[in-house]
py3Dmol code that shows the C-alpha trace and the ligand (Angstrom):
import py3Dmol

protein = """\
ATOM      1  CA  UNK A   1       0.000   0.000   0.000  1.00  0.00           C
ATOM      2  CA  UNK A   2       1.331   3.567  -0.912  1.00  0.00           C
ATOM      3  CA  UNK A   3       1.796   5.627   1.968  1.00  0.00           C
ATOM      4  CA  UNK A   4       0.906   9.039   2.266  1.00  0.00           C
ATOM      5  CA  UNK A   5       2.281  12.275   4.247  1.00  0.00           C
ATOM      6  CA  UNK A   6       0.032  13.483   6.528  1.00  0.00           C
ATOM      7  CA  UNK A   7       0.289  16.952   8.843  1.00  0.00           C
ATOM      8  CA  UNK A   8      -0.652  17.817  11.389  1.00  0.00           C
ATOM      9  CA  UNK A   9      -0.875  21.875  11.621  1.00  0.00           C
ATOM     10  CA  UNK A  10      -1.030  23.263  14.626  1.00  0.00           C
ATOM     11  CA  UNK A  11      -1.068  26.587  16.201  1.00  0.00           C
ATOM     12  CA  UNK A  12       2.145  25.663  18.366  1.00  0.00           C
ATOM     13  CA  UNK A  13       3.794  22.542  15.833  1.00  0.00           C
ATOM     14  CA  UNK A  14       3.638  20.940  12.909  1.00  0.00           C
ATOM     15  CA  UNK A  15       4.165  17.415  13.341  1.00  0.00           C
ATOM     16  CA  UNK A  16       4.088  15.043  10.266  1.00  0.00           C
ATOM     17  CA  UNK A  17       4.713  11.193   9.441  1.00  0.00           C
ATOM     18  CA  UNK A  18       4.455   8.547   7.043  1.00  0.00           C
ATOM     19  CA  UNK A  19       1.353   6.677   7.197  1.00  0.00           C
ATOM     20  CA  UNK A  20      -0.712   4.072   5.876  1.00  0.00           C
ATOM     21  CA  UNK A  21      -4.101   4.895   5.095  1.00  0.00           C
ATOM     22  CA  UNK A  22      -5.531   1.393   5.235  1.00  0.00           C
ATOM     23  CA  UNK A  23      -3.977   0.437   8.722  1.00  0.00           C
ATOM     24  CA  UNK A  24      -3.403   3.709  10.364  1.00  0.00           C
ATOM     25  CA  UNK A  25       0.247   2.529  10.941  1.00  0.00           C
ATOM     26  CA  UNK A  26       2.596   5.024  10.763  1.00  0.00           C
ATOM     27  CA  UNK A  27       6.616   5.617  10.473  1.00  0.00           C
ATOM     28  CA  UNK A  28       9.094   8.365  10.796  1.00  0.00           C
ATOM     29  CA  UNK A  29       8.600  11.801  12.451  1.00  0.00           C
ATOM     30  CA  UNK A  30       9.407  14.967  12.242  1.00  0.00           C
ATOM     31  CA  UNK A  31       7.821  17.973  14.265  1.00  0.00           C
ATOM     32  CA  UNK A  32       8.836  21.694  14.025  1.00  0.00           C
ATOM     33  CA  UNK A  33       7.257  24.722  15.808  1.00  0.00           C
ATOM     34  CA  UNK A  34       4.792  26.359  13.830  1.00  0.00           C
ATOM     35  CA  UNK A  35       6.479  30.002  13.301  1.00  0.00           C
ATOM     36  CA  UNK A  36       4.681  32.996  14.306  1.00  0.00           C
ATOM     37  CA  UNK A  37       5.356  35.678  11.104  1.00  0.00           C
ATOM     38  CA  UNK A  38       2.394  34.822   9.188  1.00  0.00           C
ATOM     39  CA  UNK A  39       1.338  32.152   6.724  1.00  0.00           C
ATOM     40  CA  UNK A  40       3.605  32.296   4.043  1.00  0.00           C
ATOM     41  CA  UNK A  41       6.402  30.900   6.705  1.00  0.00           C
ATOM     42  CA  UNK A  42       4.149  28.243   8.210  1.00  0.00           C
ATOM     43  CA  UNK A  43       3.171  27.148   4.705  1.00  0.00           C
ATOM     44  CA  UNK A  44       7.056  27.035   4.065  1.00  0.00           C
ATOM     45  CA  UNK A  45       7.943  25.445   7.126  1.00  0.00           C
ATOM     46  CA  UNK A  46       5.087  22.788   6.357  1.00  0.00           C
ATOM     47  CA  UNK A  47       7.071  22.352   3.227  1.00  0.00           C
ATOM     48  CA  UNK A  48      10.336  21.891   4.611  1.00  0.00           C
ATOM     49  CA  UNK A  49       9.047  19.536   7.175  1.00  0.00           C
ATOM     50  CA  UNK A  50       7.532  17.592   4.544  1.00  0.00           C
ATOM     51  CA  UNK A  51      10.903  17.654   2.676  1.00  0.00           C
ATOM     52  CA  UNK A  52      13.053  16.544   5.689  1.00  0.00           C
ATOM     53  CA  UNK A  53      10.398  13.654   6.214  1.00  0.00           C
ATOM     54  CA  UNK A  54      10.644  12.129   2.893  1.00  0.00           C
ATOM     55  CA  UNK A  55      13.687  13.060   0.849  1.00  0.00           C
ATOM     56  CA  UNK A  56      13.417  10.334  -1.624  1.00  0.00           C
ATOM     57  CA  UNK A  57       9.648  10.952  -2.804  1.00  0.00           C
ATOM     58  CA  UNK A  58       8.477   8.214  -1.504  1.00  0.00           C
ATOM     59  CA  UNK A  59       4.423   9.453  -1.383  1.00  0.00           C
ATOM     60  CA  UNK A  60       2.697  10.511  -3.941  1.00  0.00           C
ATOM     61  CA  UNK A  61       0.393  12.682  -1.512  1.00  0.00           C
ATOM     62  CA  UNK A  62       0.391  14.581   1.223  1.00  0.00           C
ATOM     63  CA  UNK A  63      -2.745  15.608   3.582  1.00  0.00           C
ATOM     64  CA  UNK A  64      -2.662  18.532   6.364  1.00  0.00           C
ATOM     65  CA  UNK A  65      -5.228  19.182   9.080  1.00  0.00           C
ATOM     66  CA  UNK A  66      -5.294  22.996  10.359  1.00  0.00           C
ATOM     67  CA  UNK A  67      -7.247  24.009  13.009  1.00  0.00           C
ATOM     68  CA  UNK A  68      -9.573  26.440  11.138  1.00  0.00           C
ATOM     69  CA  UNK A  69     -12.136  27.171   8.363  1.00  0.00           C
ATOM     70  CA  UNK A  70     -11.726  25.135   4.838  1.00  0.00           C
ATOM     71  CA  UNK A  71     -13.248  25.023   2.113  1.00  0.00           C
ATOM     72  CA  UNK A  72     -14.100  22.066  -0.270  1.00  0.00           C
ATOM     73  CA  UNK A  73     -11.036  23.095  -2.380  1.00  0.00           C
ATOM     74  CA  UNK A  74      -8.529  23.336   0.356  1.00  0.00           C
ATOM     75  CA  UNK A  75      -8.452  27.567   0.912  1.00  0.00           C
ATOM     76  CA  UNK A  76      -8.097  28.270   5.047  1.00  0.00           C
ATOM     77  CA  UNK A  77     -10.754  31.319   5.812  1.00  0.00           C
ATOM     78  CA  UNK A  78     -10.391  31.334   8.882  1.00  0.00           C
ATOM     79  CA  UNK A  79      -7.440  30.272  11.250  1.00  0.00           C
ATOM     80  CA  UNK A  80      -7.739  32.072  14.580  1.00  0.00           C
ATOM     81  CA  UNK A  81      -5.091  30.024  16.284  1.00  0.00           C
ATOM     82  CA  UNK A  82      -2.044  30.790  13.951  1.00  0.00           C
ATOM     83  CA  UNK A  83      -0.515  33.893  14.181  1.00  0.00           C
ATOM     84  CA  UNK A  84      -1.188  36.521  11.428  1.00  0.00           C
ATOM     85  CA  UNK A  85      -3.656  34.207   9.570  1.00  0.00           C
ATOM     86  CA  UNK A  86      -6.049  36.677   9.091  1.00  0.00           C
ATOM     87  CA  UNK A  87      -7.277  36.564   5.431  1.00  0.00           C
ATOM     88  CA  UNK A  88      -8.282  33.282   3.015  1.00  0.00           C
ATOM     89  CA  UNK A  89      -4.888  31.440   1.774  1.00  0.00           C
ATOM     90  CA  UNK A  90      -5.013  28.608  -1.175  1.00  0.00           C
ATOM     91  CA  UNK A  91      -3.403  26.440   1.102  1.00  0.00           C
ATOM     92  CA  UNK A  92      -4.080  23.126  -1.579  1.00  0.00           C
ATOM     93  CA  UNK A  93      -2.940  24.846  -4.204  1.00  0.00           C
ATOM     94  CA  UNK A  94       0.350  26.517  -2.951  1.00  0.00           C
ATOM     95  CA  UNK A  95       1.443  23.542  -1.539  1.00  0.00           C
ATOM     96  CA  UNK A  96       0.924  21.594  -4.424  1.00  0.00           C
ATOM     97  CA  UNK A  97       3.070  23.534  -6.437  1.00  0.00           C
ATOM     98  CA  UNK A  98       5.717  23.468  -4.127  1.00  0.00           C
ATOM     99  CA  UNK A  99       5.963  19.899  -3.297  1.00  0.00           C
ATOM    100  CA  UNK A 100       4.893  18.872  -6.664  1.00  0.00           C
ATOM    101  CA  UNK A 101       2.594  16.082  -4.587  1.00  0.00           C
ATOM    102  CA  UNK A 102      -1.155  15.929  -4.611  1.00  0.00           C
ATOM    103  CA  UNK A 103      -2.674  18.037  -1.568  1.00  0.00           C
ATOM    104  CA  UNK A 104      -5.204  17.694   0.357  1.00  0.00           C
ATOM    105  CA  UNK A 105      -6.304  20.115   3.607  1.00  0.00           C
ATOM    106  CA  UNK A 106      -9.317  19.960   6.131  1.00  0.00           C
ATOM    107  CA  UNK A 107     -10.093  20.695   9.475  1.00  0.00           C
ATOM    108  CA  UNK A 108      -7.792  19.479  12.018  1.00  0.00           C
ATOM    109  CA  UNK A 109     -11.367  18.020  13.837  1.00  0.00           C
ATOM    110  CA  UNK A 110     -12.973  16.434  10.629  1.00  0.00           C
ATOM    111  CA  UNK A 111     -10.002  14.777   9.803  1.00  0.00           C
ATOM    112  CA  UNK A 112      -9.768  13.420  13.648  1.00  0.00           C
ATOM    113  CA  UNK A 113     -13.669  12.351  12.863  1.00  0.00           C
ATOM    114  CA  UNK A 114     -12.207  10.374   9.585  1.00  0.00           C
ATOM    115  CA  UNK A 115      -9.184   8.517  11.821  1.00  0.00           C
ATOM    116  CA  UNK A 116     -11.751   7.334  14.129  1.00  0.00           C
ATOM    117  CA  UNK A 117     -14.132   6.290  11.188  1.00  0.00           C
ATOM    118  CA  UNK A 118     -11.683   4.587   9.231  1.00  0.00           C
ATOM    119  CA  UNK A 119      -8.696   2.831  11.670  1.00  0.00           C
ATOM    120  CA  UNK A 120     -10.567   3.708  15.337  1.00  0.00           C
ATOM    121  CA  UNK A 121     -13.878   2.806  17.392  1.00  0.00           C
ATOM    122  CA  UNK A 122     -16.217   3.856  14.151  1.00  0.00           C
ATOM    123  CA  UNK A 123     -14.463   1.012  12.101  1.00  0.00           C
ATOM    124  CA  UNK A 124     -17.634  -0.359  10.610  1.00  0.00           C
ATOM    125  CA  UNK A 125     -19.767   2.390  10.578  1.00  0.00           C
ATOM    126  CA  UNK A 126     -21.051   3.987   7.049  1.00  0.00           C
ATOM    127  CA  UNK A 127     -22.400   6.763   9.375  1.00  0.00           C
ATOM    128  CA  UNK A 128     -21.223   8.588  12.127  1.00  0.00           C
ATOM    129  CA  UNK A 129     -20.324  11.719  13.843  1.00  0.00           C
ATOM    130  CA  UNK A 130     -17.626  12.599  16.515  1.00  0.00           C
ATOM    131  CA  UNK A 131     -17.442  15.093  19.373  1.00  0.00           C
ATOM    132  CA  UNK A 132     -14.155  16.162  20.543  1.00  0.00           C
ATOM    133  CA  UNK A 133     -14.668  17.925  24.139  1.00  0.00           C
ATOM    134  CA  UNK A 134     -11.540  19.732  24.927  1.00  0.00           C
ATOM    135  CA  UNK A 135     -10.962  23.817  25.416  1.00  0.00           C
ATOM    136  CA  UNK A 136     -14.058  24.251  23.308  1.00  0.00           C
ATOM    137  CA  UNK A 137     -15.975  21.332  21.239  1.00  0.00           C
ATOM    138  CA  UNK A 138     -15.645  20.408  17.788  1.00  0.00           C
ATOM    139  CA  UNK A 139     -16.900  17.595  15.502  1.00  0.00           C
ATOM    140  CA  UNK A 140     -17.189  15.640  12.496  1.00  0.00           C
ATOM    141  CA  UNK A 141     -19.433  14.451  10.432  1.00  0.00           C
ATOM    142  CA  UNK A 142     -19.136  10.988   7.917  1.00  0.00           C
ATOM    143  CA  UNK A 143     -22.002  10.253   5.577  1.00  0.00           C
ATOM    144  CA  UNK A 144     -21.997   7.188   3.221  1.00  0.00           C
ATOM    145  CA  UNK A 145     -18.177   6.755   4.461  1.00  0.00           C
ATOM    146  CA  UNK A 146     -17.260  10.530   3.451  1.00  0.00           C
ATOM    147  CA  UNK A 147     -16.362  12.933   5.006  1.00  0.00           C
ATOM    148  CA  UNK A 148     -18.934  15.980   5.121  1.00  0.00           C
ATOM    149  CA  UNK A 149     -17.535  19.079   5.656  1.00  0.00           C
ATOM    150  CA  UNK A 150     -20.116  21.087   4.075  1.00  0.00           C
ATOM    151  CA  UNK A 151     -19.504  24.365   1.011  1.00  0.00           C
ATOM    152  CA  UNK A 152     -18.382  26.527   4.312  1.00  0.00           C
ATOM    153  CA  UNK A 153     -16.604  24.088   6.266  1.00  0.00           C
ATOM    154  CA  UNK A 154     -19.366  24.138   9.171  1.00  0.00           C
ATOM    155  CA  UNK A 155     -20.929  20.216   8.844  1.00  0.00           C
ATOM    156  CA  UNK A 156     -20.658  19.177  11.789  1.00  0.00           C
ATOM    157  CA  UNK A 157     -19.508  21.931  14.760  1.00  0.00           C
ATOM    158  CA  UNK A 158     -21.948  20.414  16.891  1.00  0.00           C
ATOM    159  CA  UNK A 159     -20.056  22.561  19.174  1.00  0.00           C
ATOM    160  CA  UNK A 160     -22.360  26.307  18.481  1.00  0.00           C
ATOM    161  CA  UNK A 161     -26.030  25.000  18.419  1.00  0.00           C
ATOM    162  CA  UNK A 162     -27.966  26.212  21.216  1.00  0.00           C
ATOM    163  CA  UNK A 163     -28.999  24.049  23.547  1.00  0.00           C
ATOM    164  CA  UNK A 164     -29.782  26.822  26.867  1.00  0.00           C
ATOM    165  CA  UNK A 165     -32.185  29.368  25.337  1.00  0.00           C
ATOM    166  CA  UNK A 166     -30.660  32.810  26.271  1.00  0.00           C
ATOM    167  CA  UNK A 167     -27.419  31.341  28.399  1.00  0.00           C
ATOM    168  CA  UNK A 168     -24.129  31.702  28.476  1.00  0.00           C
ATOM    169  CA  UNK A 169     -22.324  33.438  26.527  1.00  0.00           C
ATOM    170  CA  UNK A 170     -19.775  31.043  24.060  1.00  0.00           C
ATOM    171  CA  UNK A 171     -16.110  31.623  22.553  1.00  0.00           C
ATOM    172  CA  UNK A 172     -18.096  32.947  19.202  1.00  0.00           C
ATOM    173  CA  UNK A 173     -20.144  35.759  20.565  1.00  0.00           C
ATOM    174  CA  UNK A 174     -23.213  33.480  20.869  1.00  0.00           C
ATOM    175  CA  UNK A 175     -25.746  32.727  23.135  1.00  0.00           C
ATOM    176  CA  UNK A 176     -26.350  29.320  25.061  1.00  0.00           C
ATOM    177  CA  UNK A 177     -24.092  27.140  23.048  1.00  0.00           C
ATOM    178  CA  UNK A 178     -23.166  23.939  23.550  1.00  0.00           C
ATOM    179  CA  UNK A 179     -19.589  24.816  24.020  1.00  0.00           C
ATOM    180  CA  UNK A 180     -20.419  27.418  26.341  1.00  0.00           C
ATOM    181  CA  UNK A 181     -20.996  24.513  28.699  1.00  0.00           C
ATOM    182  CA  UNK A 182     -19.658  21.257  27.884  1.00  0.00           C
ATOM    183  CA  UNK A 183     -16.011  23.239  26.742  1.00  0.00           C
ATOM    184  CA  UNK A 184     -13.191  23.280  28.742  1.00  0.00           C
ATOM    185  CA  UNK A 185     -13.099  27.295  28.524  1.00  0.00           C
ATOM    186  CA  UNK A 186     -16.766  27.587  29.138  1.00  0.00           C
ATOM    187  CA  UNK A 187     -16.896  25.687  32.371  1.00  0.00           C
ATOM    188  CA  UNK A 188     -13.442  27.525  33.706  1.00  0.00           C
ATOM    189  CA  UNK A 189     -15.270  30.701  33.112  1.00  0.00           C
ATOM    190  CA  UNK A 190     -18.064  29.865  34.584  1.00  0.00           C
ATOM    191  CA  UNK A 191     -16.289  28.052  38.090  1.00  0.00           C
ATOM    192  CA  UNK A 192     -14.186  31.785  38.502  1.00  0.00           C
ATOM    193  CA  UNK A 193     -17.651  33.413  37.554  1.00  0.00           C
ATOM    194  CA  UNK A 194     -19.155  31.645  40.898  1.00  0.00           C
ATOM    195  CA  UNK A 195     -16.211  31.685  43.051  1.00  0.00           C
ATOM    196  CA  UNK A 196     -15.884  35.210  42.161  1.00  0.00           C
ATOM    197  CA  UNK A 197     -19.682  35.982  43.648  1.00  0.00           C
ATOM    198  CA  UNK A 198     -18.764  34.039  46.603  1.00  0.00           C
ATOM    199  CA  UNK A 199     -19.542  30.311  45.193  1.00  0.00           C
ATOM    200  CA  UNK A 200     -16.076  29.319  46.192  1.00  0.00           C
ATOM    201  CA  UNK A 201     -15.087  25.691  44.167  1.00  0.00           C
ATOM    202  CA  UNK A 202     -12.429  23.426  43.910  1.00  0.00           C
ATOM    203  CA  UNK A 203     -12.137  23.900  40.448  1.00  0.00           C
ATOM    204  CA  UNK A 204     -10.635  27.025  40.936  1.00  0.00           C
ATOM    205  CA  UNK A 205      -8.996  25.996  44.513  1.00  0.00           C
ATOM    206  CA  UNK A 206      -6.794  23.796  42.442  1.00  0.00           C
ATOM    207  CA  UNK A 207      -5.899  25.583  39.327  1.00  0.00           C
ATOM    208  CA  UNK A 208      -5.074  29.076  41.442  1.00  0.00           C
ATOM    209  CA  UNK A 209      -4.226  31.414  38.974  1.00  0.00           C
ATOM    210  CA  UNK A 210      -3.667  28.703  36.103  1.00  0.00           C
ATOM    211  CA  UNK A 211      -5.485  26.835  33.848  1.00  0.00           C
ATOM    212  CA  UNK A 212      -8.423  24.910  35.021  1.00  0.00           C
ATOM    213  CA  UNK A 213      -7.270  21.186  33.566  1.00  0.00           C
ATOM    214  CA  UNK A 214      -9.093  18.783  32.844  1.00  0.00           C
ATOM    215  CA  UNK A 215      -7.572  16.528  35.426  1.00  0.00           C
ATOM    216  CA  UNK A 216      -8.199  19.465  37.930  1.00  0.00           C
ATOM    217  CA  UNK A 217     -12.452  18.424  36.883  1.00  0.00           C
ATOM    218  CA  UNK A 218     -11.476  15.253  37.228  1.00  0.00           C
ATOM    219  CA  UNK A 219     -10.389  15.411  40.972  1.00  0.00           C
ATOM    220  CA  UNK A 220     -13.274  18.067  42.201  1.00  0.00           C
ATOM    221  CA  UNK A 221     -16.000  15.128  40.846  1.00  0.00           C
ATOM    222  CA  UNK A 222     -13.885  12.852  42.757  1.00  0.00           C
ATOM    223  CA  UNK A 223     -13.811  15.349  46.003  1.00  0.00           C
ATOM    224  CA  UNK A 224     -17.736  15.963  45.151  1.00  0.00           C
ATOM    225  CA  UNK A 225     -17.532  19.660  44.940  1.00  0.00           C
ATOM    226  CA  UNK A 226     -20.904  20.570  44.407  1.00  0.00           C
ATOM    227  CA  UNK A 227     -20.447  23.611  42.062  1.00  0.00           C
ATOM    228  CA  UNK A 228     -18.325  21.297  39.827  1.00  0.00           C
ATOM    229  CA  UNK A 229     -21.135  18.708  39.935  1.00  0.00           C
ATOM    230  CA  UNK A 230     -23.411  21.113  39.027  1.00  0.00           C
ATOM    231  CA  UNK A 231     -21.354  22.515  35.995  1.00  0.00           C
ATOM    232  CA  UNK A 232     -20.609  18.508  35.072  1.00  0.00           C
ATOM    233  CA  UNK A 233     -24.753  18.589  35.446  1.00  0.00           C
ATOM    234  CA  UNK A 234     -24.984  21.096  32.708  1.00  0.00           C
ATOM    235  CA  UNK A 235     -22.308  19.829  30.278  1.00  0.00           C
ATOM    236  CA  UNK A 236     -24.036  16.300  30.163  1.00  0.00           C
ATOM    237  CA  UNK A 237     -27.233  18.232  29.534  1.00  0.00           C
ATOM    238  CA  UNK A 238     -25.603  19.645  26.794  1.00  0.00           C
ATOM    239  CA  UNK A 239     -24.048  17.065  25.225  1.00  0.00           C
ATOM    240  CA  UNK A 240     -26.980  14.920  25.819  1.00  0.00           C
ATOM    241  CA  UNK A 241     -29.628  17.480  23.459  1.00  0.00           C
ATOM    242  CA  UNK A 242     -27.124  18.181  20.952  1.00  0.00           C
ATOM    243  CA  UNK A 243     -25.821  14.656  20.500  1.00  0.00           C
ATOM    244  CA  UNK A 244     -29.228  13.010  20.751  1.00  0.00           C
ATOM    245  CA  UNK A 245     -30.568  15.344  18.026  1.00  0.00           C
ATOM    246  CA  UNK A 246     -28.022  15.369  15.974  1.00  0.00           C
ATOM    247  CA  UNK A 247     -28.055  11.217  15.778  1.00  0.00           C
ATOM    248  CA  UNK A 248     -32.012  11.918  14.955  1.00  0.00           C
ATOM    249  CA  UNK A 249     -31.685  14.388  12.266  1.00  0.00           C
ATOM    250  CA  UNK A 250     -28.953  12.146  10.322  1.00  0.00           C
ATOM    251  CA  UNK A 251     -30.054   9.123  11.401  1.00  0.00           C
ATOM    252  CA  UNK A 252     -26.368   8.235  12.756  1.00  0.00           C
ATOM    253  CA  UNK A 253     -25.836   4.768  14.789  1.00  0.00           C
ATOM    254  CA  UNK A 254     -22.924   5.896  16.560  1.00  0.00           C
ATOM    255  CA  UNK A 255     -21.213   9.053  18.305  1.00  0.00           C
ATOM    256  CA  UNK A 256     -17.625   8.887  19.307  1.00  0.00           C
ATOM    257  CA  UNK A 257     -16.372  11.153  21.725  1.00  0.00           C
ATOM    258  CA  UNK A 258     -12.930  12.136  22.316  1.00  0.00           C
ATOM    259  CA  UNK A 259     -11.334  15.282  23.944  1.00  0.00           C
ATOM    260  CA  UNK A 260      -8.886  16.194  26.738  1.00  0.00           C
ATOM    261  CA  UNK A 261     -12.279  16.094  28.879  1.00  0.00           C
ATOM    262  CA  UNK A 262     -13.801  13.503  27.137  1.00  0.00           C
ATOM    263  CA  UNK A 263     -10.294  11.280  27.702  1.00  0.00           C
ATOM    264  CA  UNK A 264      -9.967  11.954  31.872  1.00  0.00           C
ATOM    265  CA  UNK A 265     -14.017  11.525  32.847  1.00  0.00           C
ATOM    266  CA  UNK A 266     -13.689   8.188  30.343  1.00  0.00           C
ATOM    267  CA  UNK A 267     -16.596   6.151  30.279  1.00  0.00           C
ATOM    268  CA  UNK A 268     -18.830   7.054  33.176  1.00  0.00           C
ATOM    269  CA  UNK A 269     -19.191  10.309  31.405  1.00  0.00           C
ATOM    270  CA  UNK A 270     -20.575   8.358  28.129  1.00  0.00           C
ATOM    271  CA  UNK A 271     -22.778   6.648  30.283  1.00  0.00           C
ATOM    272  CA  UNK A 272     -24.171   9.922  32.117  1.00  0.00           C
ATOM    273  CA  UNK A 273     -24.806  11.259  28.854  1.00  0.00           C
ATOM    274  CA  UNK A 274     -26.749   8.235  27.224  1.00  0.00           C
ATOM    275  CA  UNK A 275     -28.673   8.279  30.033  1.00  0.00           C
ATOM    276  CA  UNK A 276     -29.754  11.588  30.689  1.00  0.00           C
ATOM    277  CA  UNK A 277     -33.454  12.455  30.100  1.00  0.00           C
ATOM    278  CA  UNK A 278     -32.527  15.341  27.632  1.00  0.00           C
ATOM    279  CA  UNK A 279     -30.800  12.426  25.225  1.00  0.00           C
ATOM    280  CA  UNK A 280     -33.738  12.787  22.385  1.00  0.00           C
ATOM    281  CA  UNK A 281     -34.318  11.250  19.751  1.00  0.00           C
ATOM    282  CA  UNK A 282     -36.958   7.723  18.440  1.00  0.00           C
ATOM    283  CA  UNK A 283     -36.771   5.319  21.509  1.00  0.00           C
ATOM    284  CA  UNK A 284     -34.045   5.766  24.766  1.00  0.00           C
ATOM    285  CA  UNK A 285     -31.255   4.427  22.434  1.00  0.00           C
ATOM    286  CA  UNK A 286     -31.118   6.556  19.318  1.00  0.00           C
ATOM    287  CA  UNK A 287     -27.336   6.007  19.086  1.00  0.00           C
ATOM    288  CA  UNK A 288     -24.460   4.049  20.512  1.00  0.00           C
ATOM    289  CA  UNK A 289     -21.835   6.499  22.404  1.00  0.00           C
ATOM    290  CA  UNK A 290     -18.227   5.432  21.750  1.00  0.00           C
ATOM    291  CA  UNK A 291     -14.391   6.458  23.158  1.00  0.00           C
ATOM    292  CA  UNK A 292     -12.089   7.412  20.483  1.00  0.00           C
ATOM    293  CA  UNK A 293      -9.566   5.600  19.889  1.00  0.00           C
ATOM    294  CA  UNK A 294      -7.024   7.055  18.300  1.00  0.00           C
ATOM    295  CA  UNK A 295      -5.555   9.467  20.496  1.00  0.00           C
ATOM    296  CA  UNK A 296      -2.264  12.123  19.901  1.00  0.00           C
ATOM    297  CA  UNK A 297      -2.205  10.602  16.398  1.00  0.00           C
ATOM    298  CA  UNK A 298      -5.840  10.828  15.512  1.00  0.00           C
ATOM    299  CA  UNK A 299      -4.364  14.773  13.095  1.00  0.00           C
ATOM    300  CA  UNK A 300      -1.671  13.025  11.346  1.00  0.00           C
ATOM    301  CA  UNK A 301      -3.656   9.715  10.466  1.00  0.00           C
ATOM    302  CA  UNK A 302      -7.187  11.525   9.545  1.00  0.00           C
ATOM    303  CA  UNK A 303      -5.010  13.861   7.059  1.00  0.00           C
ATOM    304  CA  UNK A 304      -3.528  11.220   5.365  1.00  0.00           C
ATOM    305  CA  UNK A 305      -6.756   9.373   4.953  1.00  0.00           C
ATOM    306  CA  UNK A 306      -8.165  12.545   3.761  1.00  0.00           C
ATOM    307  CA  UNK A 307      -5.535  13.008   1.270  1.00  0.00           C
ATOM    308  CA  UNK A 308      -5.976   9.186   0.127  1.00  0.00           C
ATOM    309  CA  UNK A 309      -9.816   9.530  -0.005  1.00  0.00           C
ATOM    310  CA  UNK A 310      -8.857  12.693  -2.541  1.00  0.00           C
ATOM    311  CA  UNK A 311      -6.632  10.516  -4.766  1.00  0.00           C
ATOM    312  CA  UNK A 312      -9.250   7.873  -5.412  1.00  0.00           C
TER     313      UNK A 312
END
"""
ligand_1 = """\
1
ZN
Zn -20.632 29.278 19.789
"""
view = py3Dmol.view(width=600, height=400)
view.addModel(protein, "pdb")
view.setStyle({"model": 0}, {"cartoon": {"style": "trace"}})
view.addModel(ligand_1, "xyz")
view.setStyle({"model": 1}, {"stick": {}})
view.zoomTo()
view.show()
């Protein structure tokens, strides 16, 4: 089987290898941080990474992931988490040219959905979504085995439909999104919003001036703080509409879910959400919820399955 180059773009490295689309299997490594000047250097620092990795040509194709907005054709519109990114770049087409390779690019998340689809815990599945619940929430959306990532690049951000009419207020300006509760930002925000008007919580007892971590929500569940079981409350409730609609509208079998948060609260947290009365859907078991599998290596393995998908 040919192997193919896939990237994974990130807004602090760009870390690429030599995988096998069919297995998931995957040799050599290199990883580079992702400069800070602008596009045109990340593009050619992407290129020289790509260079270093495979000096003899040995694939024919190379697929990134970048964590933004892409279109069907492979332009980034939107890339918030690079520096200096701030207007639509061909990013298909000047690589091509420069590494002489067939390109393909998609979103970091949707090509994470097609890992899992493909070599992970939706092996099996012609439909399927997945949910990624880290800092905010992001997903992915396979129809008929392909990837859907819609004109716009918005199939499937599960993550921005509103499931608290009028509540809080998300990372994009709106109102009530599911992010706003079941994201890792959201719930920090909301844990110093309490403590702050006297609610004290362990959430932010433990993280002090730092980062609330996901293994910090981990150990206040454990220490059953109640404001963190109340915000843990909310985020299942969350999860549970938008997931439970979601499988209804598209008729999906199975939801994987995968995240920093998703990762530490493991399977108990699957469970809570299955089980919650605000799952909707035909009948109490609309779809299966599944772990991801395919952890770190879930960007470089969904790009190069991307990029094989393109070349077929
Ligand atoms: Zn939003």
């Amino acid at each position: 089987m040919t192997k193919i180059i896939g990237v994974d773009l990130g807004g602090t490295k760009i870390l690429a290898r030599m995988v096998d689309p069919t297995t998931g299997e995957s040799k050599g490594r290199v990883k580079r941080p992702t400069p800070k000047t602008g596009p045109a250097d990340v593009l050619a620092k992407v290129a020289d990474v790509v260079d270093e990795l495979d000096p003899d040509r040995q694939c024919e194709a190379v697929g990134i992931g970048v964590p933004g907005l892409v279109t069907q054709s492979g332009v980034v519109t939107l890339c918030p988490n690079i520096n200096g990114w701030d207007s639509p770049v061909d990013v298909a087409s000047i690589l091509s040219e420069r590494l002489d390779r067939t390109v393909a690019v998609g979103n970091d998340v949707n090509v994470g959905a097609l890992a899992e689809h493909r070599v992970g815990a939706g092996r099996g599945f012609s439909d399927m979504a997945t949910v990624f619940v880290g800092t905010g929430v992001g997903g992915g959306l396979v129809l008929n085995d392909r990837l859907v990532a819609g004109d716009r690049g918005m199939a499937g951000e599960i993550g921005h439909v509103t499931t608290h009419v009028g509540g809080r207020t998300c990372g994009c300006g709106g109102k009530g999104h599911m992010e706003a509760y079941a994201g890792r930002a959201g719930l920090e925000a909301e844990a110093r919003r309490r403590h702050a008007a006297g609610d004290e919580n362990e959430l932010v007892r433990l993280a002090g001036e730092g980062r609330i971590k996901s293994s910090f929500i981990e150990k206040a569940i454990k220490a059953n703080d109640p404001v963190t079981l109340e915000l843990i409350d909310e985020a299942v409730e969350a999860l549970a509409i938008s997931i439970g609609s979601m499988a209804t509208l598209l008729d999906l079998p199975m939801v994987v879910l995968g995240g920093g948060v998703v990762d530490r609260l493991g399977q108990d947290f699957l469970d809570r959400i299955h089980s919650s009365p605000s799952f909707g859907g035909f009948g109490s078991h609309v779809c299966e919820l599944r772990l991801a599998q395919r952890l770190d290596d879930a960007g470089v393995v969904g790009a190069a399955i991307l990029a094989a998908d393109a070349s077929t």
